[in-house]
N, C-alpha and C positions, 0 to 999 in steps of 0.2 A: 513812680512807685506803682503807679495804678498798671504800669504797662508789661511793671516786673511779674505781679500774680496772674495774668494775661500768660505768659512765656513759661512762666513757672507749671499753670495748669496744662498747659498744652504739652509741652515735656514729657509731664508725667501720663498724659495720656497716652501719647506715643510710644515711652518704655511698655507701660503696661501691655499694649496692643503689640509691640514686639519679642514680649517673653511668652505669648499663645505661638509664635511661630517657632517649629520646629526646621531644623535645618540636617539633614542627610548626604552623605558624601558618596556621591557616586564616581568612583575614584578620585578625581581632586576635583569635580564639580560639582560645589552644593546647590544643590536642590531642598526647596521652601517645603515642606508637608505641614499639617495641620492635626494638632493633639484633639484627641476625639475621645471622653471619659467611656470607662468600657459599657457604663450602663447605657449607651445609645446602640453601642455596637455586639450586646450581650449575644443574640442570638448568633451572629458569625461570629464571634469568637469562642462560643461554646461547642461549635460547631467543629472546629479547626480542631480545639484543643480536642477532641471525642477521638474526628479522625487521625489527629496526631500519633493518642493513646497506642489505639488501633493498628493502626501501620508498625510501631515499635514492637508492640508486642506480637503480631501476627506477622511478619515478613521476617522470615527466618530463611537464609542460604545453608549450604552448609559447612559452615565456620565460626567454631565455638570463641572466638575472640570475635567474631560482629554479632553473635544472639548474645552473650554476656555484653556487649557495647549496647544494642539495641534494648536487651531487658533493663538493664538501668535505667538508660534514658525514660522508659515507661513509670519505671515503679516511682520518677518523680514528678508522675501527672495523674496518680491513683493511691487510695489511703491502702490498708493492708487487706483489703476487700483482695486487692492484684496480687498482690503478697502471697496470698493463701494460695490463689490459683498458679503462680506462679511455681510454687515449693510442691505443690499437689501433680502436676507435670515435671518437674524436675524428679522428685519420688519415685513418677510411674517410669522412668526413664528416657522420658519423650525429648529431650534435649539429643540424648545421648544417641538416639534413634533417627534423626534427621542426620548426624554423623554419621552414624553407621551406612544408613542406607541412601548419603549421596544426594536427600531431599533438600526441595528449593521450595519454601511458602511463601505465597505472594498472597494479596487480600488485597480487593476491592473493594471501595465502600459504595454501595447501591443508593442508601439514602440517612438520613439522623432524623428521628420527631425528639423534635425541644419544645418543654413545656418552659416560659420564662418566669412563669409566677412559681411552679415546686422544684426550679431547674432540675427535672423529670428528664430524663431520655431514654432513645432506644435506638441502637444503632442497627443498620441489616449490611450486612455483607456479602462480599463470596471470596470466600478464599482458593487457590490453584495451589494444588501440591502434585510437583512434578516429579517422578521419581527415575529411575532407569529404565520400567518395566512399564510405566503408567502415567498415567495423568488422571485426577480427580479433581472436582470441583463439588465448591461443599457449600452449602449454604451456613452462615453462621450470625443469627439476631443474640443484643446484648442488652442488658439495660442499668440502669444508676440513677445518680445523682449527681449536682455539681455543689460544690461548695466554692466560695471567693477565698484566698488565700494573697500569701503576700506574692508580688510577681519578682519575679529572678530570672538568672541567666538559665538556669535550669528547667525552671515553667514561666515563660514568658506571658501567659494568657492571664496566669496569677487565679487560676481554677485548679480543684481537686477532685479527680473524679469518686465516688464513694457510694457504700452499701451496691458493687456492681458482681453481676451476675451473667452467665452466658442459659440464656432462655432455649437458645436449638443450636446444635450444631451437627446438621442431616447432609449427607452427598445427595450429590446432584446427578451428577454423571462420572462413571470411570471408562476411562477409554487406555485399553491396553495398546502399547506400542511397538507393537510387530503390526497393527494394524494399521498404523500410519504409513 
């Protein structure tokens, strides 16, 4: 008897200690990872999800079926802070303007400041917009908030970017392209 509660605790130790491990398929080989709660990992993943944001909604080709692919993907990583500005650019006809004139946006992100205690941010960038005639580079800083939400296939970080604004969005350089 005494050898059963022996085997019995040990068991259960074991499941326990086997359901912390995560297992990942890297095509038919699983590989071990380790679940990590995001409050250790808040600042990178606040991080990711900012520049995630970012990229969606600033890397625009010109192909009205990949910016309407690309803005969705954004508007489910920001509350309707994005919204406004989104509808506010589609109004001025800036969508429809990257169509017309053949423009490729691409954005780099320079750096993020994350505060973790008012998850405060500010993102700096630069954005390339290339056009047939030009090339400009524009300086563009942002800033918000985070909020925790539930996480999904859709925002996998399980953050909402919110109260977000664009603080500058100034050229840098234009360089016309008969001079290249």
């Amino acid at each position: 008897m005494h050898y059963s509660h022996i085997i019995f605790f040990m068991a259960t130790i074991m499941v326990r200690e086997e359901r912390k491990k995560i297992y990942v398929l890297d095509g038919d080989v699983p590989l071990s990872a380790t679940h990590t709660p995001q409050e250790i990992n808040i600042e990178i993943e606040a991080k990711a999800h900012i520049q995630s944001f970012h990229s969606y909604f600033f890397t625009l080709p010109p192909d009205d079926e990949y910016i309407n692919y690309t803005l969705e993907k954004a508007m489910y990583l920001i509350d309707e802070s994005g919204l406004k500005q989104k509808n506010a650019l589609q109004e001025k006809g800036f969508y429809a303007g990257i169509m017309a004139q053949s423009a490729a946006f691409s954005i780099m992100c320079d750096s993020i400041k994350f505060d973790k205690e008012s998850m405060w941010f500010r993102y700096y960038g630069t954005q390339r917009i290339e056009r047939k005639s030009s090339i400009l580079r524009r300086q563009i800083i942002t800033e918000g908030y985070l909020r925790d939400i539930q996480r999904s296939n859709n925002n996998p970080h399980g953050l909402l970017i919110t109260d977000y604004k664009t603080i500058m969005n100034k050229d840098l350089e234009y360089i016309p392209k008969n001079s290249l």
